[in-house]
C-alpha angles and dihedrals in degrees: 000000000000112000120211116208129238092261097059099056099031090105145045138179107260088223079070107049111093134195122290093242093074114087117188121226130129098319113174111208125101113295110234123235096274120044117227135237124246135148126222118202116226105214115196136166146150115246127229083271096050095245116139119243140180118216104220131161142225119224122236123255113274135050126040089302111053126126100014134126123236148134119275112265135107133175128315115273119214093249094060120109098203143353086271102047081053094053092043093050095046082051094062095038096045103040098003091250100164111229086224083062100057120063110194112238107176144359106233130210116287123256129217112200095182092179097065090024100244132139103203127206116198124204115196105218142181113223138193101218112231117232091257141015118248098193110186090238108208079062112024115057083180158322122256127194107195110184103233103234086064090053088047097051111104093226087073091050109103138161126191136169118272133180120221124183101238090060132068091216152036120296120216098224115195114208150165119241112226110179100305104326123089122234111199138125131059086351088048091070100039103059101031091077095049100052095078087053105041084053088049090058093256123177093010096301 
């Protein structure tokens, strides 16, 4: 995917920075006219075994955003110096993944998720896993830590047919199956892309 030096989100207009409390996901409400800025964390690390393995999270219950799976990440708060300072602090904040613990390795390709009005910015990071998961829990139901060659096999790649309030019709949703949760949306397409790479050893892994 397309990287995006430092430079270049370093900053960003303070008009667009929004308060801490806000996490991005698949919301399904109109996008406003200007999308909004937030950053997403990439967690990835190899287990005592070596196997690979992506550090996601499930939403709580409640709100647009319940229930789904996504990376940790949110809007930018006004105290953030750039879009990956956002997406390591809401690491720490959301899952207490200390920002000593995750090495950015890469600025992925930007995102535009139109139907809840983001622009994401994802960061690929390896990560030392900490000994136990802090999730922040009026927002975080649970980690998961899906290896990556399970969320590459064809036999987790799914695709059914959704409704969302802003379209007439049906909408075709790809997804990976993870247990028996979906992961689809804006992290959908983000980490669908990486997993031929990470299994080929990309980036040092």
């Amino acid at each position: 995917m397309l990287a995006h030096s430092q430079e270049e989100i370093a900053h960003v207009p303070p008009h667009r920075r929004l308060p801490v409390a806000s996490r991005v996901s698949e919301a399904t409400v109109s996008a406003p006219h200007e999308l909004l800025d937030a950053a997403v964390l990439v967690p990835v690390y190899r287990d005592a075994a070596g196997e690979l393995r992506v550090v996601l999270l499930r939403r709580a219950e409640g709100g647009p955003h319940g229930g789904q799976i996504a990376f940790p990440g949110g809007k930018l708060d006004l105290a953030d110096a750039s879009l990956r300072d956002a997406a390591l602090r809401e690491a720490h904040e959301e899952i207490g993944l200390p920002p000593s613990n995750a090495t950015v390795l890469e600025t992925l390709g930007t995102i535009e998720v139109k139907v809840s009005g983001f622009r994401v910015h994802p960061f690929l990071a390896r990560v030392v896993r900490p000994v136990e998961w802090k999730i922040a829990e009026r927002e975080v139901a649970e980690v998961l830590e899906p290896r990556v060659s399970d969320l590459a096999d064809p036999a987790n790649l799914d695709a059914n047919m959704q409704r969302f309030p802003q379209w007439p019709e049906p909408v075709r949703i790809e997804f990976i199956r993870i247990g028996e949760h979906q992961l689809w949306g804006a992290t959908y397409r983000v980490l669908k892309p990486l997993l031929p790479k990470l299994l080929e050893g990309g980036w040092g892994f």
